[in-house]
C-alpha positions as CSV (number, residue, x, y, z in Angstrom):
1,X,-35.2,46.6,5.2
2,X,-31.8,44.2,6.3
3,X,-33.7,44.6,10.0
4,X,-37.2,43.5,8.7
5,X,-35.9,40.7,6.6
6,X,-33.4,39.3,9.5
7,X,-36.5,39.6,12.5
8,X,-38.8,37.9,10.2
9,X,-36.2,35.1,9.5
10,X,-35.4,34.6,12.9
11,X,-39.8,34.5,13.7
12,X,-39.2,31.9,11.0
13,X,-36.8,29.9,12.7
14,X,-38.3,29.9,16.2
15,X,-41.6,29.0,15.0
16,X,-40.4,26.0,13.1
17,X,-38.5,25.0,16.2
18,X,-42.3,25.5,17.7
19,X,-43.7,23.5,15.3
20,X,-41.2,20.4,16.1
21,X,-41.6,20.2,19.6
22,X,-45.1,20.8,19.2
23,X,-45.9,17.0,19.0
24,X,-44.4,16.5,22.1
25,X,-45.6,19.0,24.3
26,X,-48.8,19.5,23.6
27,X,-52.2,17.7,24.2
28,X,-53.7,15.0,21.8
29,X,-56.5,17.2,21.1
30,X,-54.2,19.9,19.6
31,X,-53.7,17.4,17.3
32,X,-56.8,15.3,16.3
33,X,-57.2,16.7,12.7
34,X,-53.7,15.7,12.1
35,X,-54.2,11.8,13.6
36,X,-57.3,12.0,11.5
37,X,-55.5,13.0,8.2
38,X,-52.3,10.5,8.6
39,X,-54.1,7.8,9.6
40,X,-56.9,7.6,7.7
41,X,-58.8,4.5,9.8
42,X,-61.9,4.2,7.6
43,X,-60.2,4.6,4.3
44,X,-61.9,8.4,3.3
45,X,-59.7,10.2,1.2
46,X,-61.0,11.6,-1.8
47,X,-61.6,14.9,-3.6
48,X,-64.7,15.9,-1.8
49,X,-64.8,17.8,1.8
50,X,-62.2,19.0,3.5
51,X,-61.2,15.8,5.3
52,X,-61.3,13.0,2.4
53,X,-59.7,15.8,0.2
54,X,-56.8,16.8,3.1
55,X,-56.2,12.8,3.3
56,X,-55.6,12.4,-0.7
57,X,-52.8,15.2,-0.5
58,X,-51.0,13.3,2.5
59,X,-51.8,10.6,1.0
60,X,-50.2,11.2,-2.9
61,X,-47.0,13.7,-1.2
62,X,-46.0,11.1,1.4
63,X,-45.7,13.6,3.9
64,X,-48.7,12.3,6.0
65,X,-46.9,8.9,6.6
66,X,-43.8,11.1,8.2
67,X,-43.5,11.6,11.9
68,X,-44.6,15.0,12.6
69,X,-41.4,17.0,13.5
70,X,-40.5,16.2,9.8
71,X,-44.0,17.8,9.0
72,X,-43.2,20.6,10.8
73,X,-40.0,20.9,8.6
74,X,-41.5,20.4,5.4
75,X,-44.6,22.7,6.1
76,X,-43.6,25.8,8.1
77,X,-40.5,26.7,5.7
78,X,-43.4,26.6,2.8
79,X,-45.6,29.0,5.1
80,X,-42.9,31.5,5.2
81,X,-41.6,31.0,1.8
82,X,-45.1,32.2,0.9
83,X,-45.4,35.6,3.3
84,X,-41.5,36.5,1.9
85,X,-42.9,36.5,-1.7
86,X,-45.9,38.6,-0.8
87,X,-43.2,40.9,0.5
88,X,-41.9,41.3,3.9
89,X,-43.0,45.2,4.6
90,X,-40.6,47.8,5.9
91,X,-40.5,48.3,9.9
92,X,-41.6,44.8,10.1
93,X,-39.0,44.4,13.0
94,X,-40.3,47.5,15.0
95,X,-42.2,46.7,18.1
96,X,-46.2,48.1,17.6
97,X,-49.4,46.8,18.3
98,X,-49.6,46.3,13.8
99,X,-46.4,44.3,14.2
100,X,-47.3,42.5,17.1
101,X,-50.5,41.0,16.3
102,X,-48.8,39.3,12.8
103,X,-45.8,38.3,14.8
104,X,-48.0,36.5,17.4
105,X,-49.9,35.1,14.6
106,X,-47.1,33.5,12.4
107,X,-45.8,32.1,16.1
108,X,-49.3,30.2,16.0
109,X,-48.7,28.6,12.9
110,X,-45.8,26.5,15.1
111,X,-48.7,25.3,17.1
112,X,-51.3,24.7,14.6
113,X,-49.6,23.4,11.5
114,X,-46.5,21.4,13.0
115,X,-48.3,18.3,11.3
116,X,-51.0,17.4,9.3
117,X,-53.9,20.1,8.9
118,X,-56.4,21.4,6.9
119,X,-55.1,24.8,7.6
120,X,-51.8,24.2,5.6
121,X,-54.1,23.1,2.5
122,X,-56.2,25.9,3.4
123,X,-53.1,28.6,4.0
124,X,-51.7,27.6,0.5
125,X,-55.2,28.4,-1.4
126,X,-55.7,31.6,-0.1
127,X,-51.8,32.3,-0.9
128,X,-52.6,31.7,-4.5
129,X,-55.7,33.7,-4.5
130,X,-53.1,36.4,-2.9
131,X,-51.3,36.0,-6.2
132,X,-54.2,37.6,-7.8
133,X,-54.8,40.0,-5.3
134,X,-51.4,41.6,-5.5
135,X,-51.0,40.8,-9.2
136,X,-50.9,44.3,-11.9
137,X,-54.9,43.0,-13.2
138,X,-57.3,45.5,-13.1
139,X,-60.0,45.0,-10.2
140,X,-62.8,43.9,-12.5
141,X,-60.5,40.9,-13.0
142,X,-59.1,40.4,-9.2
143,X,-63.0,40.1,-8.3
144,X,-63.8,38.0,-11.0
145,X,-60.9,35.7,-10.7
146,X,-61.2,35.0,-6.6
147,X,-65.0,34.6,-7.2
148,X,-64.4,31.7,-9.5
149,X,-61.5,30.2,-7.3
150,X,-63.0,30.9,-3.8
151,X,-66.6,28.8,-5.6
152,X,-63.7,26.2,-6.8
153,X,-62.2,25.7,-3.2
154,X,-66.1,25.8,-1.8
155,X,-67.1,22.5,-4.1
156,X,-64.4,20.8,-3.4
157,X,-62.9,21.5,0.0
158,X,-65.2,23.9,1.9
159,X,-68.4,24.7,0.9
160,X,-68.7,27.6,3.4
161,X,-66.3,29.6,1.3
162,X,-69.0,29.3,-1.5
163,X,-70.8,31.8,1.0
164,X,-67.6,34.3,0.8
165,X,-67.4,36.0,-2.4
166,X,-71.3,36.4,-2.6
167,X,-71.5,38.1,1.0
168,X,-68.0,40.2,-0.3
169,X,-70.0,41.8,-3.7
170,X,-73.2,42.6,-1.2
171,X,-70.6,44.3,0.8
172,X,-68.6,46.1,-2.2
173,X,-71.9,47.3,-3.2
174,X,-72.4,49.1,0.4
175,X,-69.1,50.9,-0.1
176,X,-70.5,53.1,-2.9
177,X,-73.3,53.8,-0.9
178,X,-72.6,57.6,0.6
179,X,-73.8,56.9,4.2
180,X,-72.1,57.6,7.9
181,X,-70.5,55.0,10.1
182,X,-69.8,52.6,7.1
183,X,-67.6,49.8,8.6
184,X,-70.8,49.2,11.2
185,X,-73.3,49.4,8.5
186,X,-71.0,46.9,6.4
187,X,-70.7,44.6,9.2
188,X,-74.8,44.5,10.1
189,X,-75.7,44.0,6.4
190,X,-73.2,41.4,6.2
191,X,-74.8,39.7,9.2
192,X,-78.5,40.2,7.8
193,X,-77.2,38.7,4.2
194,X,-76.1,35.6,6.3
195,X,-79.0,35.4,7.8
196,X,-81.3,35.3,4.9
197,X,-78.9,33.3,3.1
198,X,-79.3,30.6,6.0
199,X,-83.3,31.3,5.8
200,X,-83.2,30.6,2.1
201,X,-80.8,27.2,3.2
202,X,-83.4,26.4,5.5
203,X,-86.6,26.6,3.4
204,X,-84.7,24.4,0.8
205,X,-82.8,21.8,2.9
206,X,-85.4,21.9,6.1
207,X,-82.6,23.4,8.5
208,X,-80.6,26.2,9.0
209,X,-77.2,26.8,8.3
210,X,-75.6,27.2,12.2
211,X,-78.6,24.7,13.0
212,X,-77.2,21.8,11.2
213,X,-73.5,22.0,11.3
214,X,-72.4,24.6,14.2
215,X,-75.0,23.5,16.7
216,X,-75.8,20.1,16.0
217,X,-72.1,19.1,16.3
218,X,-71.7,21.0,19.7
219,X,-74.4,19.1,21.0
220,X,-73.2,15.8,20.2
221,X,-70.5,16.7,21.9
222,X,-71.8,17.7,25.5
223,X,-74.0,14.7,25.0
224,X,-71.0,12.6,24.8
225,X,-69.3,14.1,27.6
226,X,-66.5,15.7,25.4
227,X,-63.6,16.8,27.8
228,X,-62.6,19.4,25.1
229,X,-66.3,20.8,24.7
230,X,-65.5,23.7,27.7
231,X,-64.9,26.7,24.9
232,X,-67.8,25.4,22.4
233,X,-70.1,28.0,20.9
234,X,-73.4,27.3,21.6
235,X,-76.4,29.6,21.1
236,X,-78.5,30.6,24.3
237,X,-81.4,30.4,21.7
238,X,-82.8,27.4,19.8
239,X,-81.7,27.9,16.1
240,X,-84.9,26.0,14.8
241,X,-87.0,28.9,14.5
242,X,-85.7,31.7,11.9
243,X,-85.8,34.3,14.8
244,X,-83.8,31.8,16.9
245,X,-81.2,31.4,13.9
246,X,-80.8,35.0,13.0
247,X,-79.7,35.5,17.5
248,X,-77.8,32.1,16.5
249,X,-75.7,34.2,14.2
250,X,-75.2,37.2,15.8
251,X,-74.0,35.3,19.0
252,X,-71.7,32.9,16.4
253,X,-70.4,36.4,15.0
254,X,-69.6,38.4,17.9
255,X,-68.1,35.3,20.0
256,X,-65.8,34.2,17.2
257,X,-64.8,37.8,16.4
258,X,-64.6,39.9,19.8
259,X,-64.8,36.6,22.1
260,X,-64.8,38.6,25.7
261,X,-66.9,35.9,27.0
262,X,-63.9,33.5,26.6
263,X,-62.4,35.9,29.5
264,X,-63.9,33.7,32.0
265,X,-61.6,31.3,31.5
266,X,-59.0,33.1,33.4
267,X,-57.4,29.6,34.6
268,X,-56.3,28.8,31.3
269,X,-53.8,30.4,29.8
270,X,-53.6,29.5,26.4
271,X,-57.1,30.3,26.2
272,X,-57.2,33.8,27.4
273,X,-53.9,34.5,25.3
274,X,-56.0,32.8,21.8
275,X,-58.8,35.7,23.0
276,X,-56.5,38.5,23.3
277,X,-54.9,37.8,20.0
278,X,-58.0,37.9,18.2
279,X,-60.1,41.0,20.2
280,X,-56.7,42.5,19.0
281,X,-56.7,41.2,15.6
282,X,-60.4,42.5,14.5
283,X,-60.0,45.8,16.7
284,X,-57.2,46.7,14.3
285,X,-58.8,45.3,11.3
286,X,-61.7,47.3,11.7
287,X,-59.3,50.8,12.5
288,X,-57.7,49.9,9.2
289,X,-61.0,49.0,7.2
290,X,-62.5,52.5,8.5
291,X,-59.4,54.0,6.5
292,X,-59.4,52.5,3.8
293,X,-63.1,52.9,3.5
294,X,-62.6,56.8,4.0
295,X,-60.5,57.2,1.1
296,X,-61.9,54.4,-1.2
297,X,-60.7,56.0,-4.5
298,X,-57.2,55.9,-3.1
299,X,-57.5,52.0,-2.0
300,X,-60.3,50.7,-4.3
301,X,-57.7,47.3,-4.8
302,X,-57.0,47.0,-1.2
303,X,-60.6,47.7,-0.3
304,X,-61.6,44.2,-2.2
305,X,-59.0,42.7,0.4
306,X,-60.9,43.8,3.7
307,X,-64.5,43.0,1.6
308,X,-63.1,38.8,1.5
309,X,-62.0,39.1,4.7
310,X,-65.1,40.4,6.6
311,X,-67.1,38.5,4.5
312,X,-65.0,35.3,5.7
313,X,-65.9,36.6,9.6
314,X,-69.3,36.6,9.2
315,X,-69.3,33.4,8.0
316,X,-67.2,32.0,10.6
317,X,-70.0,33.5,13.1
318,X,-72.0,30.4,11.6
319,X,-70.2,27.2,11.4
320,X,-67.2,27.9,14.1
321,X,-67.4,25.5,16.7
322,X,-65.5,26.4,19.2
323,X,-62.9,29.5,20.3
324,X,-59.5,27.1,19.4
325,X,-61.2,26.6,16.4
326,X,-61.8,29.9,15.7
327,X,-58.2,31.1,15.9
328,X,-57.2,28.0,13.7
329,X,-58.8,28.7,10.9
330,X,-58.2,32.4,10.9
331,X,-54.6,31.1,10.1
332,X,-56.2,29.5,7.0
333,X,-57.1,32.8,5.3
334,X,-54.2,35.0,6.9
335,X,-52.4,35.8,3.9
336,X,-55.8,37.9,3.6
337,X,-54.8,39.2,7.0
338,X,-50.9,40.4,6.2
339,X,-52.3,41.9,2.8
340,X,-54.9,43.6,4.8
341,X,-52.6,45.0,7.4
342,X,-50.0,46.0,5.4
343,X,-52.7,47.6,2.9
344,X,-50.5,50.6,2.6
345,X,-47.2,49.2,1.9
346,X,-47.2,48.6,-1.7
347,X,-47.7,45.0,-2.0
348,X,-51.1,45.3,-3.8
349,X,-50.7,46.2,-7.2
350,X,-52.5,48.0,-9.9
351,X,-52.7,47.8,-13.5
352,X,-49.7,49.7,-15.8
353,X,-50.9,53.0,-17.0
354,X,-49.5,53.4,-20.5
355,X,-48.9,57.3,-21.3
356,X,-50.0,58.2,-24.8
357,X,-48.4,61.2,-25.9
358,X,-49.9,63.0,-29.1
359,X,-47.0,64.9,-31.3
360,X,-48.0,67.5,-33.8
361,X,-46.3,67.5,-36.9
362,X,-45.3,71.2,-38.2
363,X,-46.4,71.0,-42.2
364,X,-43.7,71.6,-44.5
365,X,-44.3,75.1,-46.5
């Protein structure tokens, strides 16, 4: 355990070094949310949507008015401080494809939350939902309880997470159903749910859900001859139609998730590595949710786990804009990810059994 704790220490230390220099070495547009946040040109901070509500907390710690190596100082050590509590698992320092994928992961956070970002606002929420996750309540509680926070966190910061713990139940409900190949009948239903959830969106508001946020930003962009707008996901089909929106979020799913497409950009680096990481990321999750699916009596708290987290895929499938996005804002929910890959090392707990032990009493003759 010395071995674990020391390599994840030292992960901790390079990435914060990362997360320094990332100001200097990288691009501006690595770092637009963050210019966004700390300057605030318009005056938009409030406590509504994820940018006006990202401003107010730079605004009322200070920290957004700091030059961004200090950021980097302030933020990452709170990152880490937060996967050491959930419990650094044995064997962490042992080189395997499990090990690898979090490692190259936590590396990321160096690149992605060295300064201002919604991810570190979005990182600490879904820590404190991980409170509850791991916490000794019985599951009827953990359900209830991250229903009611991840709705919280919808109204006032995302309201795409409103979407999660709905789409999560449909899927728990799947799991009791005795039927073969359940991780691929999960993920389909999960897609369908979307989709009539973006069809009942649609009849209400007059446009779908990828229709009016995914696609209409992405075309903005190539209509403004955005020089960042080369890994944009944008559907072959015209989401105005329900037809066209239900390909829209299929396409959205399977390029977020298992982006092989984003192999054609073999002259950027950075690019194919963010691809690799995450083909890699929800191969293994689905191997690990097959498991745990097989022997749901065994993992019935851990199961609840993977149902967020796939849940939280499919919806990425319809409002991520682009691939460097994509891997981003998985960061955001990746204390989801360590519980999830670490399923079977303790950290999720279970309610105390108390023993009740009947004594009979010999009667006195």
């Amino acid at each position: 355990m010395k071995k674990s704790k020391l390599f994840y220490l030292t992960i901790a230390f390079v990435t914060i070094v990362i997360g320094m220099l990332a100001s200097f070495i990288l691009p501006d547009r690595f770092m637009f949310d963050a210019y966004t946040i700390s300057l605030d040109r318009y005056n938009e901070k409030g406590w509504l949507g994820s940018y006006p509500f990202s401003m107010m907390i730079y605004h009322i710690s200070g920290i957004g008015k700091l030059p961004f190596p200090a950021v980097a100082l302030i933020q990452l050590p709170i990152i880490f401080s937060m996967f050491k509590h959930l419990k650094i698992p044995r064997g962490f320092h042992q080189f395997n494809l499990k090990n690898a994928i979090i490692w190259l992961g936590l590396l990321m956070f160096g690149i992605y939350v060295g300064f201002p970002s919604k991810e570190f606002i979005t990182a600490i929420y879904i820590y404190l939902l991980s409170l509850v996750l791991i916490s000794k309540l019985n599951l009827f509680l953990k359900i209830a309880l991250t229903f009611l926070l991840l709705a919280f966190f919808g109204w006032f910061y995302r309201q795409y997470f409103l979407l999660i713990p709905f789409l999560a139940l449909v899927i728990f409900g799947l799991s009791y159903i005795k039927i073969k190949n359940r991780v691929l009948t999960v993920l389909v239903v999960g897609i369908l749910t979307t989709c009539f959830m973006s069809l009942s969106y649609g009849l209400v508001k007059g446009e779908f859900m990828s229709q009016g946020s995914r696609e209409a930003l992405n075309k903005r962009r190539v209509a403004t001859g955005d020089s960042n707008a080369d890994t944009i996901i944008v559907s072959p089909v015209e989401t105005d139609t329900f037809h066209g929106e239900a390909f829209g979020i299929v396409y959205g799913f399977f390029t977020v998730n298992l982006p092989v497409t984003g192999l054609r950009f073999i002259l950027k680096p950075h690019v194919i590595a963010f691809v690799i990481w995450q083909l890699g990321l929800f191969i293994y999750l689905l191997y690990l949710y097959s498991i745990v699916l097989k022997n749901k009596e065994k993992y019935l708290h851990e199961q609840w786990v993977f149902h967020l987290l796939f849940a939280y895929f499919v919806i990425q499938g319809v409002f991520e804009p682009d691939l460097g996005s994509a891997v981003k804002h998985k960061l955001g929910v990746f204390p989801w990810i360590w519980l999830a890959f670490y399923y079977n090392k303790g950290l999720i707990k279970r309610p105390t059994k108390i023993k009740r032990y009947v004594f009979k009493l010999a009667k006195n003759n």
